[in-house]
PDB file with SEQRES, HELIX, SHEET and CRYST1 records, atoms N, CA, C and O in Angstrom:
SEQRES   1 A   59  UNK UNK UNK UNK UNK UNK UNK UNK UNK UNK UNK UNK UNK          
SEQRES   2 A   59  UNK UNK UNK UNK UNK UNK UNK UNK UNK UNK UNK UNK UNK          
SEQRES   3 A   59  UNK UNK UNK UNK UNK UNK UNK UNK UNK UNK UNK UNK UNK          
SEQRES   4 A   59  UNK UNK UNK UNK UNK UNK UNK UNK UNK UNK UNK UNK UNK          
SEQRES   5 A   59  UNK UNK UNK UNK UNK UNK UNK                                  
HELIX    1 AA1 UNK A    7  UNK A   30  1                                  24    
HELIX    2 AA2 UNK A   34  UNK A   53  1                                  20    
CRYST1    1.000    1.000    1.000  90.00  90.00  90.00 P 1           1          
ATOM      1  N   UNK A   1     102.336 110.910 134.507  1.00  0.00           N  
ATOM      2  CA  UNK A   1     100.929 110.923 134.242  1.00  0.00           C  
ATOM      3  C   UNK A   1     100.422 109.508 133.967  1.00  0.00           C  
ATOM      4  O   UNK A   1     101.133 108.628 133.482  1.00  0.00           O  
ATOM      5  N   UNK A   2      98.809 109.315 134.402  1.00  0.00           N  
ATOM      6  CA  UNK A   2      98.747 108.062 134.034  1.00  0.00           C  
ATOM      7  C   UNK A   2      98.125 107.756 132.720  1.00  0.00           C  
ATOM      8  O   UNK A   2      97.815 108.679 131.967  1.00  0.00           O  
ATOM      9  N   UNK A   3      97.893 106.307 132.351  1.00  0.00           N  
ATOM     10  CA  UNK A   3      97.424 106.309 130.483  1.00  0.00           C  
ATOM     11  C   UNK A   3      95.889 106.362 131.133  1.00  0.00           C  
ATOM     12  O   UNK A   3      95.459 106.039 132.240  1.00  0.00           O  
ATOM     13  N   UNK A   4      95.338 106.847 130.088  1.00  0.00           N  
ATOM     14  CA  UNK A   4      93.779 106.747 129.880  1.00  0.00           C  
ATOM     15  C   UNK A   4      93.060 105.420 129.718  1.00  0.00           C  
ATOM     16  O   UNK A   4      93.568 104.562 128.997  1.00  0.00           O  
ATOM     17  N   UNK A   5      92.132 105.237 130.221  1.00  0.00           N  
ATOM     18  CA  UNK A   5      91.245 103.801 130.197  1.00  0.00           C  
ATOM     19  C   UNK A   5      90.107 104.264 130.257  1.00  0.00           C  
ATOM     20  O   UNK A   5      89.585 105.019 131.078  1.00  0.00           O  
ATOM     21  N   UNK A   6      89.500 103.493 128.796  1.00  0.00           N  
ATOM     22  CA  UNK A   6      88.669 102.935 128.164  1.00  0.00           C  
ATOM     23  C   UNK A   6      87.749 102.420 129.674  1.00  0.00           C  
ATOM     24  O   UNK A   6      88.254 101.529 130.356  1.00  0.00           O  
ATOM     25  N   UNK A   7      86.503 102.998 130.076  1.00  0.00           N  
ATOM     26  CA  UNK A   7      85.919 102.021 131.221  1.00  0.00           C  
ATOM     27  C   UNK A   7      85.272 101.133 130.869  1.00  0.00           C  
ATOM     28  O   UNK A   7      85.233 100.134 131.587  1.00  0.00           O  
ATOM     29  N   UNK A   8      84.461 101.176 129.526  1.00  0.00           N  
ATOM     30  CA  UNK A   8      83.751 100.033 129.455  1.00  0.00           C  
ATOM     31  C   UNK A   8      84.713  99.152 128.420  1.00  0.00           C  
ATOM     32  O   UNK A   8      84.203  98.112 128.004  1.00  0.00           O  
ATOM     33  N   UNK A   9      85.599  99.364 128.122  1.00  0.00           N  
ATOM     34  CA  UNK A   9      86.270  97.984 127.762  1.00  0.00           C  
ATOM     35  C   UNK A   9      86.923  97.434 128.812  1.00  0.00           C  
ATOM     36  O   UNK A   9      86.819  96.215 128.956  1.00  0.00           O  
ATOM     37  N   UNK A  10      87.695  98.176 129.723  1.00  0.00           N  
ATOM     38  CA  UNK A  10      88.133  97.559 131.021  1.00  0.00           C  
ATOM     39  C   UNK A  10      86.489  96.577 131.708  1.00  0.00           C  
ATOM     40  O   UNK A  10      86.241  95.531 132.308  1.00  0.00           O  
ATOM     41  N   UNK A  11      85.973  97.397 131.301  1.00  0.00           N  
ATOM     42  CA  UNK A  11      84.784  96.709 132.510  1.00  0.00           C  
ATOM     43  C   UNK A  11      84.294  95.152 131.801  1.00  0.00           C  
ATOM     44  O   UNK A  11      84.078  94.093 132.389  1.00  0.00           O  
ATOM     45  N   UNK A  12      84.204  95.504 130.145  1.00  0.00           N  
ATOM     46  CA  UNK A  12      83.863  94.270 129.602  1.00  0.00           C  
ATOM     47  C   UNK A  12      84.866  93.139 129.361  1.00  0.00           C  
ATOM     48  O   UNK A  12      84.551  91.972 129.126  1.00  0.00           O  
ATOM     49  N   UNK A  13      86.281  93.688 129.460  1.00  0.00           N  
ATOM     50  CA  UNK A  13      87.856  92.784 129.574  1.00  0.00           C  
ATOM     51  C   UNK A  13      87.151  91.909 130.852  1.00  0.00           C  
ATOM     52  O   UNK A  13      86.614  90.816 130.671  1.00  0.00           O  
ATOM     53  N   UNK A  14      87.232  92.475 131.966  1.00  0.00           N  
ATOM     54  CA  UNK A  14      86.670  91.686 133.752  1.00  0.00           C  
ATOM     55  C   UNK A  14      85.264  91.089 133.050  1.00  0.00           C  
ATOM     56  O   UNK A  14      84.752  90.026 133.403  1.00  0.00           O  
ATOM     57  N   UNK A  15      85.011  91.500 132.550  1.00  0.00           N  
ATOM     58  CA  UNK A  15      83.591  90.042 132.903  1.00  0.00           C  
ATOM     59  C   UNK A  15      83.543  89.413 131.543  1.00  0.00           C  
ATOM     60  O   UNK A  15      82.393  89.161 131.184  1.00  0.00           O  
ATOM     61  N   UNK A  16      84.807  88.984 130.402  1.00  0.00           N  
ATOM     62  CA  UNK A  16      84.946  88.253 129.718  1.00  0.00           C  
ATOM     63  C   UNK A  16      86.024  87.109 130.396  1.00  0.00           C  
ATOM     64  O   UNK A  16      86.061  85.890 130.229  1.00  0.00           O  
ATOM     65  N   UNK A  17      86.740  87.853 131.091  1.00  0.00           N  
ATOM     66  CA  UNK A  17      87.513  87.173 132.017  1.00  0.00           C  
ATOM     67  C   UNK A  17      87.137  86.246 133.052  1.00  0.00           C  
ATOM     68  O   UNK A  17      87.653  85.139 133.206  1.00  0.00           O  
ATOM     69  N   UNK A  18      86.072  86.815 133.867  1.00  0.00           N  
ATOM     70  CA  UNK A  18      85.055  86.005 135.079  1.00  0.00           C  
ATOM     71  C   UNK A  18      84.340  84.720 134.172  1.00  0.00           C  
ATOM     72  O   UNK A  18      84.089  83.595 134.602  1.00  0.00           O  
ATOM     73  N   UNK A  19      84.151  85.120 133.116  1.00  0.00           N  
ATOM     74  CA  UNK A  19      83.126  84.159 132.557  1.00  0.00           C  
ATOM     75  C   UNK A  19      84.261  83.397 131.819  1.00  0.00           C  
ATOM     76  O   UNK A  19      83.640  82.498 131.252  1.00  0.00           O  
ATOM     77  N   UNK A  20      85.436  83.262 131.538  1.00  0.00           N  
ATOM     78  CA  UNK A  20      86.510  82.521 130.944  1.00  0.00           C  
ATOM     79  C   UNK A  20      86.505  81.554 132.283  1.00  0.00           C  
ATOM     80  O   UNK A  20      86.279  80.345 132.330  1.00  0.00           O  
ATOM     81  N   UNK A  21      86.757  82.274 133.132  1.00  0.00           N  
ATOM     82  CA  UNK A  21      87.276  81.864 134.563  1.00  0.00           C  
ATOM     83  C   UNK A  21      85.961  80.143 135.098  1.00  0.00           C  
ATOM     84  O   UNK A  21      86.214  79.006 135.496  1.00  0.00           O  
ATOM     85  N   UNK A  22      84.969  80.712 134.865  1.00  0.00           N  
ATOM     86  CA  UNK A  22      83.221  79.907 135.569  1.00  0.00           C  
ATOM     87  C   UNK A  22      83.250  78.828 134.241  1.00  0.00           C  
ATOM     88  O   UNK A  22      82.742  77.706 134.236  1.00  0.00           O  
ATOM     89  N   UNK A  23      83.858  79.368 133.313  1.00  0.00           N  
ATOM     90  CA  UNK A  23      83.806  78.477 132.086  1.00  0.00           C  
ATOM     91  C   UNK A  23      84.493  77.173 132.273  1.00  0.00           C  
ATOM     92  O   UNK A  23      83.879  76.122 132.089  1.00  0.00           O  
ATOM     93  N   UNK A  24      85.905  77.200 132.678  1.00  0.00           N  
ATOM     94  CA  UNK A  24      87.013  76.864 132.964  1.00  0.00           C  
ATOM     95  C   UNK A  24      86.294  75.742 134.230  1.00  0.00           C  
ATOM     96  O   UNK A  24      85.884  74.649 133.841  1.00  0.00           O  
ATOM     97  N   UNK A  25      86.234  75.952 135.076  1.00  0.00           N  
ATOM     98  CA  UNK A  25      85.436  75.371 136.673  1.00  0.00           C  
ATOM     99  C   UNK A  25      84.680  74.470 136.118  1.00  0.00           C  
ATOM    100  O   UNK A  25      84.753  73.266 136.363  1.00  0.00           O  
ATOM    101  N   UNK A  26      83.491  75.282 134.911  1.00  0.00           N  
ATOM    102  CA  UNK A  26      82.200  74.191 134.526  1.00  0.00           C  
ATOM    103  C   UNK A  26      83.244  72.952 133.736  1.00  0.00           C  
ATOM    104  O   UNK A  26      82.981  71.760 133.895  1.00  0.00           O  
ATOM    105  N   UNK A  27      84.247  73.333 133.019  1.00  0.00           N  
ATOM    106  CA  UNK A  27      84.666  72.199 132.282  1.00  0.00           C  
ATOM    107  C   UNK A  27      85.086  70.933 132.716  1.00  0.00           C  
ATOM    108  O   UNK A  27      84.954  69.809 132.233  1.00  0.00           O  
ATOM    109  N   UNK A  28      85.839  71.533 134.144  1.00  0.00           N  
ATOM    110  CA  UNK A  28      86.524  70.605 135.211  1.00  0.00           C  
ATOM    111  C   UNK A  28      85.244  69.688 135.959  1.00  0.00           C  
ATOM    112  O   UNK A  28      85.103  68.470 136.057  1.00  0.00           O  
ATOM    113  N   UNK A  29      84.561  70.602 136.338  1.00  0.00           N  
ATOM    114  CA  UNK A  29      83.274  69.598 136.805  1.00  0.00           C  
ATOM    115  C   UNK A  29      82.683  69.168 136.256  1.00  0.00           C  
ATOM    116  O   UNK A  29      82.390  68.105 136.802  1.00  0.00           O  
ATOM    117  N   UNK A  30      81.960  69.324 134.924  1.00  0.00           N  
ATOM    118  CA  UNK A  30      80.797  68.416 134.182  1.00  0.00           C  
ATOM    119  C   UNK A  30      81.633  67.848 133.168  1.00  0.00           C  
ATOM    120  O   UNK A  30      81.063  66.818 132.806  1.00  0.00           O  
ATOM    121  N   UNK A  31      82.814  68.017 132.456  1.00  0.00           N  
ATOM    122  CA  UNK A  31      82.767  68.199 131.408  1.00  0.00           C  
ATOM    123  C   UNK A  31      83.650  66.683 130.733  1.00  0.00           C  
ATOM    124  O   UNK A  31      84.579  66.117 131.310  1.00  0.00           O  
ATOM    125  N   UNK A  32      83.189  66.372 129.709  1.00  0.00           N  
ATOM    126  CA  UNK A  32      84.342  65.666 129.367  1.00  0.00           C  
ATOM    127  C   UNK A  32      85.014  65.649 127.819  1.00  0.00           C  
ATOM    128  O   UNK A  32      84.393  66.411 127.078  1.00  0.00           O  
ATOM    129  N   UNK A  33      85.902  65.103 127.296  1.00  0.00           N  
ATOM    130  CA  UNK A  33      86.473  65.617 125.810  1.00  0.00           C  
ATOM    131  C   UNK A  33      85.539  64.561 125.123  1.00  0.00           C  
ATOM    132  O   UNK A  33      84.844  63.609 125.477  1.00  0.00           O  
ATOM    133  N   UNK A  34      85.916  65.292 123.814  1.00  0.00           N  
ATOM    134  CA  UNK A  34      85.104  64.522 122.747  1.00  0.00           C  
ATOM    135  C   UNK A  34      85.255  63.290 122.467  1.00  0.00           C  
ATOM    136  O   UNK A  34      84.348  62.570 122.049  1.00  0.00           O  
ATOM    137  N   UNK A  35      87.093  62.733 122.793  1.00  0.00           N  
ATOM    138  CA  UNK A  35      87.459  61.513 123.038  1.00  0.00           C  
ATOM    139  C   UNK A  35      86.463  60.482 123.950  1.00  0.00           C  
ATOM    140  O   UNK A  35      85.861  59.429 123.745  1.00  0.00           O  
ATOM    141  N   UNK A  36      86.634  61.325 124.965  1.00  0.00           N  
ATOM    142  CA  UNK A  36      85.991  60.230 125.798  1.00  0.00           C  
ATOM    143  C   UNK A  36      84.556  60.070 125.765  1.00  0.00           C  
ATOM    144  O   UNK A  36      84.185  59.005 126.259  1.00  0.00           O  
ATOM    145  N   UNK A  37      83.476  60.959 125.244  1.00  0.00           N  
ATOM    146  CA  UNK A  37      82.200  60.844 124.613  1.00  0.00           C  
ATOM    147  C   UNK A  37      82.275  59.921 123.618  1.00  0.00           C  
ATOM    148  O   UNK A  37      81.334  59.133 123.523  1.00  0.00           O  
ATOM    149  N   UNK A  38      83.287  59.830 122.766  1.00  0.00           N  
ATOM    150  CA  UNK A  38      83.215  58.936 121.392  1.00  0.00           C  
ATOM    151  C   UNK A  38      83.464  57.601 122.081  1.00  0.00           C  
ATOM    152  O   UNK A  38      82.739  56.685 121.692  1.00  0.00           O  
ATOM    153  N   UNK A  39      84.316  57.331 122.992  1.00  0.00           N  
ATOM    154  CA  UNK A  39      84.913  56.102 123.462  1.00  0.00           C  
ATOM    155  C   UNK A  39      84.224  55.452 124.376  1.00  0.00           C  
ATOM    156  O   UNK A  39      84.491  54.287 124.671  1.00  0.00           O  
ATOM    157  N   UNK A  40      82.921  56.373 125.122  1.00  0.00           N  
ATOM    158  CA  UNK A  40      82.052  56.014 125.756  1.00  0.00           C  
ATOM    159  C   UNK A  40      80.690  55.157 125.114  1.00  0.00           C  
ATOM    160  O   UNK A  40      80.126  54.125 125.477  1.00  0.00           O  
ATOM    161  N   UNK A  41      80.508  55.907 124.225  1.00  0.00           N  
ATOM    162  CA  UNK A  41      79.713  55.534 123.316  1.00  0.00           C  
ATOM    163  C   UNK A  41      79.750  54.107 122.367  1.00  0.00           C  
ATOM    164  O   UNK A  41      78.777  53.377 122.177  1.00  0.00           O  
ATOM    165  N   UNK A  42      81.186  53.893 121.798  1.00  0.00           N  
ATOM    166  CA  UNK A  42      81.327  52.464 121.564  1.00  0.00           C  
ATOM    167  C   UNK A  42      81.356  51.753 122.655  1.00  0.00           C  
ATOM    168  O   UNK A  42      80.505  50.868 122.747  1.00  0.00           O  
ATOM    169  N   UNK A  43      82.010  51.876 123.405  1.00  0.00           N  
ATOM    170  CA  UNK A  43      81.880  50.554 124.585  1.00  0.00           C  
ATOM    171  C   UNK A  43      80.078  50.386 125.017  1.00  0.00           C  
ATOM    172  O   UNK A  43      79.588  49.289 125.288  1.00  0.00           O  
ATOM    173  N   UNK A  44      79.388  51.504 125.011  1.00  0.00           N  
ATOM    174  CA  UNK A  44      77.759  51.426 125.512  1.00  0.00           C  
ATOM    175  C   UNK A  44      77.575  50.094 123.874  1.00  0.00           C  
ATOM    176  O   UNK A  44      77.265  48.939 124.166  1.00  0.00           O  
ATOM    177  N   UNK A  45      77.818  50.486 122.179  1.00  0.00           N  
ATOM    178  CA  UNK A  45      77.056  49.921 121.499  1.00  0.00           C  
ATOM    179  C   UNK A  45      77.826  48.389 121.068  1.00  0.00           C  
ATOM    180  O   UNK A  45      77.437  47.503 120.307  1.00  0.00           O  
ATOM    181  N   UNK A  46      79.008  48.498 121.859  1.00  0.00           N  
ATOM    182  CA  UNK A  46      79.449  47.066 121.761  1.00  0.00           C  
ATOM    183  C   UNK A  46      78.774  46.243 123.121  1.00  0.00           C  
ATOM    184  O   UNK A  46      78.570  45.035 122.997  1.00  0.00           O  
ATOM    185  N   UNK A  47      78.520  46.756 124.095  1.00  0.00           N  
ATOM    186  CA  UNK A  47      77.455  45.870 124.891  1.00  0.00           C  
ATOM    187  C   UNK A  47      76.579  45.441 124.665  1.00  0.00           C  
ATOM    188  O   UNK A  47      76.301  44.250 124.803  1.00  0.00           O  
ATOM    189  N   UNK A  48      75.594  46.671 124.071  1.00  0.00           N  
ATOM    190  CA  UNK A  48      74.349  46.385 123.577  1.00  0.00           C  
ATOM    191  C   UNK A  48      74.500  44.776 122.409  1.00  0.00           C  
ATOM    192  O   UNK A  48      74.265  43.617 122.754  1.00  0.00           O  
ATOM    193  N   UNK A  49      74.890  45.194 121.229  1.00  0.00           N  
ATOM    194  CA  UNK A  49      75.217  44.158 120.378  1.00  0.00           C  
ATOM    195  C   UNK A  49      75.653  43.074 120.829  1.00  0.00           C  
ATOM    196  O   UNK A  49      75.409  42.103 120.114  1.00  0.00           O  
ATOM    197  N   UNK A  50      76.586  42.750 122.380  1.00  0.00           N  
ATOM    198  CA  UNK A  50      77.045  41.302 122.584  1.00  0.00           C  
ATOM    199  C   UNK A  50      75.517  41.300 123.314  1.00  0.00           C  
ATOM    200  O   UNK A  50      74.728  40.683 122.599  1.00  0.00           O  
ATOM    201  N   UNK A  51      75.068  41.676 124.197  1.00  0.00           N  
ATOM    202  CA  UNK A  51      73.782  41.546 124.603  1.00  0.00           C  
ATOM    203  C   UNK A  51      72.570  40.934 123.801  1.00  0.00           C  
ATOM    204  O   UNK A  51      71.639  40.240 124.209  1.00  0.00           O  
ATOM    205  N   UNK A  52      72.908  41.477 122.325  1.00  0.00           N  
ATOM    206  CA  UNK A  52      71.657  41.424 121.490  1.00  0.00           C  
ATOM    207  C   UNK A  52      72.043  39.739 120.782  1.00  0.00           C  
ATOM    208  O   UNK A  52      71.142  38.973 120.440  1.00  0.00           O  
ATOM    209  N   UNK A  53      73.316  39.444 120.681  1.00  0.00           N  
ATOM    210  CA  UNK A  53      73.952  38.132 120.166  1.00  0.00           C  
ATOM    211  C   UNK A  53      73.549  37.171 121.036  1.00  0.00           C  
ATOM    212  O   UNK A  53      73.636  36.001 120.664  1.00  0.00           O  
ATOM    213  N   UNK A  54      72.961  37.513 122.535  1.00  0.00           N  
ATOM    214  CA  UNK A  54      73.032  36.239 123.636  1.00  0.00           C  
ATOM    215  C   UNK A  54      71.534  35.915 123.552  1.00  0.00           C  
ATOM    216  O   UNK A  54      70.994  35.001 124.175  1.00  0.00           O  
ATOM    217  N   UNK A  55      70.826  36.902 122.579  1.00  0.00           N  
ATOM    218  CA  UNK A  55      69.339  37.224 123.185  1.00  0.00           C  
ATOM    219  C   UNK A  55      68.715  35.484 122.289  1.00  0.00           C  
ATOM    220  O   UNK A  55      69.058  34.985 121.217  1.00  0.00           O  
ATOM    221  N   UNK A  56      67.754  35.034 123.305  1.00  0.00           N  
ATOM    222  CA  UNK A  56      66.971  33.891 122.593  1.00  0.00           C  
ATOM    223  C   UNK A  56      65.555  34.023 122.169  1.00  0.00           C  
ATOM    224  O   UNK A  56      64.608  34.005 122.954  1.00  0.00           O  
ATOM    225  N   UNK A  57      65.464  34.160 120.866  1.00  0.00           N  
ATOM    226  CA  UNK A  57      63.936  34.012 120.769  1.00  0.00           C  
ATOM    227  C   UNK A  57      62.890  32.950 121.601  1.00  0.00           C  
ATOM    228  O   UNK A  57      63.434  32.057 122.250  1.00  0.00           O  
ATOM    229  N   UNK A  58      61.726  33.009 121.598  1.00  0.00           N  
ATOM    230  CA  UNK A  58      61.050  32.307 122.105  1.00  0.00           C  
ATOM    231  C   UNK A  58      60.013  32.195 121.173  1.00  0.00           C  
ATOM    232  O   UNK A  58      59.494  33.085 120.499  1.00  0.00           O  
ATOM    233  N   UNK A  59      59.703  30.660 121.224  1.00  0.00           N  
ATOM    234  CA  UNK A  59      58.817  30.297 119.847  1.00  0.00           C  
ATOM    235  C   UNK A  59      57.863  29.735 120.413  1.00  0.00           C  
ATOM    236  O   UNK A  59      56.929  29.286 119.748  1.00  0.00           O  
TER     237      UNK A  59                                                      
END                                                                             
């Protein structure tokens, strides 16, 4: 005999799964770690600042 299933948890298991799955894809394509947001970010405000060190007033 076979076991009994639950349809709407089977049904909501598959589309927690699909959306694990599209989740997974979006991460690979847009995504990046927090590392490299943080590490991005100093190198942008250490430019800025050598930038801002070269800057000459004008009098």
């Amino acid at each position: 005999m076979n076991e009994i299933v639950n349809l709407n948890r089977a049904r909501k298991a598959r589309a927690r799964e699909e959306k694990r799955v599209q989740a997974d894809a979006n991460a690979v394509k847009f995504g990046r770690t927090k590392a490299e947001r943080i590490a991005e970010a100093a190198r942008s405000e250490q430019a800025r600042r050598i930038l801002d060190q070269h800057h000459m007033d004008e009098e």
